[in-house]
Structures are given as structure tokens and as C-alpha cells.
C-alpha positions in Angstrom: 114.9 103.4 101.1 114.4 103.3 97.4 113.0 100.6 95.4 115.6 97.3 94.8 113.9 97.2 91.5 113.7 101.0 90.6 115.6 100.5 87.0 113.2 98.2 85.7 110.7 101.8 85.7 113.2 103.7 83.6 111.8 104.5 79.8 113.8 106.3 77.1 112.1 109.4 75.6 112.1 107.8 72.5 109.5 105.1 73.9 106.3 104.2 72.5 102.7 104.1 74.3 103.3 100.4 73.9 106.6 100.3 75.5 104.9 102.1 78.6 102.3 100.1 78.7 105.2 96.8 78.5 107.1 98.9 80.8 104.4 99.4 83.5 103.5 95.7 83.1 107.0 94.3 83.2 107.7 96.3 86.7 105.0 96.1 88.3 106.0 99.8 89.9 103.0 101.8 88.7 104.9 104.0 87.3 107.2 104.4 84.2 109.9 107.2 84.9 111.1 108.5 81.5 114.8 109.7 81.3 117.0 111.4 78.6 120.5 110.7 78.0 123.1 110.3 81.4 119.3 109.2 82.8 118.0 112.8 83.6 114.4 113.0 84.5 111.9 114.0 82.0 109.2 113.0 83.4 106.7 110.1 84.1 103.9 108.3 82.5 101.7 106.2 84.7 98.2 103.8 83.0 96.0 107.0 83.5 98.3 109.1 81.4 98.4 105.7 78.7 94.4 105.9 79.0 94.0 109.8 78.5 96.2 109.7 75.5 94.6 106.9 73.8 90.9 108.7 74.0 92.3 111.5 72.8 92.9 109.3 69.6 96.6 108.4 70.1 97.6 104.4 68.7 100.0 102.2 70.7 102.9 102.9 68.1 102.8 107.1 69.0 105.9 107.8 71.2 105.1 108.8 74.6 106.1 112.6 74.3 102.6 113.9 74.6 101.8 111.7 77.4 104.7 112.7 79.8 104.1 114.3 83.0 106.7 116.6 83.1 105.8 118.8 86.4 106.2 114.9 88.4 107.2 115.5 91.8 110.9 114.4 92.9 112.2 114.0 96.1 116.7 114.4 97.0 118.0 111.3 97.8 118.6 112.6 101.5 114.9 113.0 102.1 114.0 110.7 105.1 111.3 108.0 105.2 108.9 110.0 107.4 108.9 113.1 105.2 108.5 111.0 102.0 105.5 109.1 103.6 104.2 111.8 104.0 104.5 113.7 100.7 103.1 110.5 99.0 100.1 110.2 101.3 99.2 114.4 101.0 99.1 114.2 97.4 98.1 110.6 96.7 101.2 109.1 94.9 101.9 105.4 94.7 105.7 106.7 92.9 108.1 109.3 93.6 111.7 109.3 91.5 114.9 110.3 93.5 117.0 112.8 92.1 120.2 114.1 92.7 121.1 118.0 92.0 121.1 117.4 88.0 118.0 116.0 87.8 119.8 112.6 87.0 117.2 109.5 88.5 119.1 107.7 91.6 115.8 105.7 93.0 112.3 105.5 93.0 110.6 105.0 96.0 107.4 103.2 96.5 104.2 103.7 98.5 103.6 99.9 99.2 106.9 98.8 99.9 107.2 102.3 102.4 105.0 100.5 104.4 105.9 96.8 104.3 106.8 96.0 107.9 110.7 96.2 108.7 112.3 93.3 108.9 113.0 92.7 112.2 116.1 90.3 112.9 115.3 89.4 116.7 113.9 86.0 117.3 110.3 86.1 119.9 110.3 83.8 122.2 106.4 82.3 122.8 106.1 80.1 126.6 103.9 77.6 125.1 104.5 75.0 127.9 101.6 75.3 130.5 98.8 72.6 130.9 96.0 75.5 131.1 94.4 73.9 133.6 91.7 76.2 134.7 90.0 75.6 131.1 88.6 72.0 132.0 88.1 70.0 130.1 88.7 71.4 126.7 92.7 71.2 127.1 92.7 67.7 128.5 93.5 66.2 124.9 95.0 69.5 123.4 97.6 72.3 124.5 95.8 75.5 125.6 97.6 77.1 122.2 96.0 75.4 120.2 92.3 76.2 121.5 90.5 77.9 118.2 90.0 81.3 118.7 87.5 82.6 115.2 88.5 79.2 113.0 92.3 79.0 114.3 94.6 78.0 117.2 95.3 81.4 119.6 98.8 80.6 118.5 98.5 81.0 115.4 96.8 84.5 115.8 99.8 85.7 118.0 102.5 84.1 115.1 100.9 85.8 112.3 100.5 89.0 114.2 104.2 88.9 114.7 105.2 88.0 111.3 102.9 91.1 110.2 105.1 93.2 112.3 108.3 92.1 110.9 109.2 89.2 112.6 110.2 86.4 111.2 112.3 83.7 113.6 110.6 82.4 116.6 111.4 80.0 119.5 108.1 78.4 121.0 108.9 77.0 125.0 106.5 73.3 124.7 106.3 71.2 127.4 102.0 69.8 127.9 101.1 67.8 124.8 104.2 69.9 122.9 103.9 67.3 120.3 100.9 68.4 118.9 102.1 72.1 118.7 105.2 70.8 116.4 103.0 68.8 114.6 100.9 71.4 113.9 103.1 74.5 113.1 106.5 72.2 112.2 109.4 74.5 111.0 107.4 77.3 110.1 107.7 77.0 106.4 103.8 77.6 106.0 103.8 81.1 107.3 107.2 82.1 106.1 108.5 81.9 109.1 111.3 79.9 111.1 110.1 78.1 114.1 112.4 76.5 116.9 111.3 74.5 119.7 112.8 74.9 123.5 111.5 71.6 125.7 110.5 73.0 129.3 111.1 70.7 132.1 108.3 72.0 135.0 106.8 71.0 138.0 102.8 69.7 137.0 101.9 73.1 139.1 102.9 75.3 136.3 99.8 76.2 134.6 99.5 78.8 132.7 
């Protein structure tokens, strides 16, 4: 899947080195893809072609014409994910414009949104109800998921795990001292993600 953003990369050929630089800026993409008229590739500048050209003595106001990387690499627009990861990783490009059999620009995909997690709709449910006895002492005045594991509740480990995954909604079962686990995650909101709570009625044998 191609960048939401991909047209905010697009450059006339007319450009100047300071509207690539703007351009690169403004997007955010790493790249600028320049097109000609009906948006057929040319090519694409990136900051090391903006630096190259300014030590070989060009100013800000010279157009980008003798910056352009004309041989970029394009990829078709039915290229899948897998084969485009890979292409990107083999020859170290952050960029790659999509193409369609003119040459005309249809996307851009982009390394770092490749490999942000898939958002992943399904909710997790988390059994945070049991009285851990077998710890002692230290859950007598606070739920076992809320023991600090390196600086922070275990729950908290296994939430943002999840959420690096992908998932975002998430239903936590509370039923020993489940007031403090509310109080302390609430609706989720702090780790951009939406927490609902499920009160388990158990018998004072379930532990764990």
C-alpha cells in the first residue's frame, strides 16, 4: 500500500533547489519525486542530491534539472508488499514511486510506514482477575498486574507489546483489587489505546 500522503512529494521540473528543499521539508517523505506534465516521472531529488549540488557551487534559486536522479528505481502498482520490502531493504531506499505503464506517478511507497504494524481490528482479552496468591505478601495491597517488572506494572509490558503489534482495543477481566487496575490504566487514552473492563465474579480459590 502506497503512501496516504504520496502527492505532497510531487515537484514540477521547473522547481528550484529551494522548492526541494520546501518540498522535502513540507512532506516529510524523504524524497521529492519530480514529474513533467500528465505527472510522468522524471525523476527524484532526495537532501543528498540538494547537498551534492550545492558543493558543486549551485545557489538555492538554480532549478533542480542538474540534481535529478533520473535512473530512480520504480516499482508497477501491482507489485506486492513482500517484493517491495524487499527491493527497498537490497538497495537501501527509504522511497520508491509507483508507476503505471506510461511512466505516469500513481503512489509512492515508503520504507517506514512498510513496516508500521497492521492495524489489527480484533479486541485482546487480558484475565486480570486472580488474587496471585502464591506471591505473599507483595499482592496483599496490589493486583498481581500491577507488580513492576524493570520500572513498570507486567501489564503494562503485555499492553504495550500488543499495541506495538497492531492492536489497539482491549478488554481486561478485573476482579482482586480491580479498582486499582482502572485507576491506573483508565480508558486507555495514555497509550492510544481503548481499554474496556469485564467484572469477574469467582470463587476466592481462583488464583492465578
Amino acid at each position: 500500500m502506497t503512501s496516504a500522503h504520496w502527492r505532497r512529494a510531487l515537484l514540477p521540473l521547473t522547481a528550484t533547489i529551494q522548492h526541494a528543499v520546501q518540498s522535502l521539508n513540507d512532506s516529510g517523505l524523504q524524497i521529492a519525486v519530480v514529474v513533467a506534465e500528465g505527472e510522468v516521472l522524471v525523476g527524484t531529488v532526495t537532501d543528498g542530491d540538494i547537498r551534492r549540488g550545492l558543493l558543486r557551487g549551485l545557489t538555492l534559486d538554480c532549478t533542480i534539472d542538474s540534481i535529478i536522479h533520473r535512473e530512480a528505481m520504480v516499482v508497477p502498482s501491482q507489485l506486492g508488499r513482500e517484493m517491495v520490502l524487499r527491493l527497498m531493504r537490497a538497495n537501501e531506499i527509504h522511497a520508491l514511486p509507483v508507476v503505471d505503464e506510461t511512466r505516469r506517478v500513481t503512489g509512492l511507497h515508503v520504507l517506514k510506514e512498510l513496516l508500521a504494524p497492521t492495524a489489527r481490528p480484533n479486541p485482546i482479552v487480558i484475565m486480570a482477575g486472580g488474587k496471585g496468591a502464591r506471591l505473599g505478601p507483595q499482592t496483599e495491597a496490589c493486583p498481581k498486574p500491577l507488580l513492576p517488572v524493570r520500572g513498570k506494572p507486567m501489564l503494562e509490558h503485555i499492553i504495550e507489546r500488543a499495541h506495538a503489534e497492531g492492536f489497539r482495543r482491549f478488554v481486561i477481566a478485573i476482579h482482586y483489587l480491580g479498582h486499582m487496575i482502572e485507576d491506573y490504566f483508565g480508558d486507555g487514552s495514555r497509550w492510544h489505546v481503548q481499554i474496556e473492563y469485564c467484572l469477574l465474579y469467582t470463587s476466592d480459590a481462583a488464583d492465578e
